[in-house]
C-alpha positions in Angstrom: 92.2 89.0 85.3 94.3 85.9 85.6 94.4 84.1 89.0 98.4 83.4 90.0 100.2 82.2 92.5 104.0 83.7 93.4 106.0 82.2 95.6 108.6 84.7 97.6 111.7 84.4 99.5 112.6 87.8 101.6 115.9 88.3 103.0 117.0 90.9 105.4 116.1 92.4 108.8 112.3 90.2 108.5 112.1 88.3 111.7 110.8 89.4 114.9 110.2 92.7 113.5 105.9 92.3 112.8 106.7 91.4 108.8 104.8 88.5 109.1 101.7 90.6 110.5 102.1 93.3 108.1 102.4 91.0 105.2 99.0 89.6 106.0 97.9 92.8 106.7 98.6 94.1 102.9 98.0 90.7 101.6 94.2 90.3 102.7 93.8 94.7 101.8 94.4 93.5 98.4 92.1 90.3 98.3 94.9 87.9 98.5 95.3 84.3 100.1 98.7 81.9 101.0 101.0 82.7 103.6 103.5 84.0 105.5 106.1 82.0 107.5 109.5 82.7 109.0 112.5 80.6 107.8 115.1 78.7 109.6 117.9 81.0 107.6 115.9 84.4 108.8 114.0 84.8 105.8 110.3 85.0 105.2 108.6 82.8 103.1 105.8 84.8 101.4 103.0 82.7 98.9 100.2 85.2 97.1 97.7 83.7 95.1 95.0 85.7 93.3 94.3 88.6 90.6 97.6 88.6 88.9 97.9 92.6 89.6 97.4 92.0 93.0 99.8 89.7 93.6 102.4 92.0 91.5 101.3 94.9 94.0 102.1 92.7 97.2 105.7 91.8 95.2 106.3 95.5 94.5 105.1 95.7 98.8 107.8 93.6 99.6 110.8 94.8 97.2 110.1 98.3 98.3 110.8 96.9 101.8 107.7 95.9 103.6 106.9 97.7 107.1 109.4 100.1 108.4 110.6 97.8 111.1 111.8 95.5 108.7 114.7 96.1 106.2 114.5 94.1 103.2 117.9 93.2 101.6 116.8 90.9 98.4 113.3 89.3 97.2 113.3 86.2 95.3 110.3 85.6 93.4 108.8 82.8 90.9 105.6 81.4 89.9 104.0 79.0 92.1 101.9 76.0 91.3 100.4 74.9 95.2 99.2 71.7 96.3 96.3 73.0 97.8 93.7 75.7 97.5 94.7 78.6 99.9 90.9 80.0 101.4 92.8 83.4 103.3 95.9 84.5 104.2 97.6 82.9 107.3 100.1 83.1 109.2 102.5 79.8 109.6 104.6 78.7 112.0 
């Protein structure tokens, strides 16, 4: 399959509820790498890059709302061209 990279912007109840974790969590079960990092406006910043079904998968994670702590409003989502090569999925601050 085709290796992608989506870039992700998830609004709602996301911050200080373990999102970040969980992300990571189902990113890394799927074989993924980018990140995860919370946003000044209380969004989550989510980049996937890998197996193009994979990185759907994760998407489809986060529309259907994440983990149940969180509740997820609205994801934005487009391709992503990064200016580095992402080795695992981290956490950023």
């Amino acid at each position: 399959m085709a290796q992608v990279c989506t870039i992700a912007w998830v609004h709602g109840m996301v911050q200080g509820v373990g999102f970040r974790y969980s992300t990571q969590r189902e990113a890394l079960k799927l074989g993924l790498t980018g990140y995860a990092k919370n946003l000044d406006d209380g969004s989550v910043e989510v980049l996937a890059c890998g197996d193009a079904g994979k990185v759907e998968e994760l998407i489809a994670w986060l529309k259907a709302g994440g983990p149940r702590s969180a509740r997820v409003d609205k994801v934005l989502a487009e391709p992503h061209q990064p200016g580095k090569v992402w080795t695992d999925f981290g956490i950023r601050y």
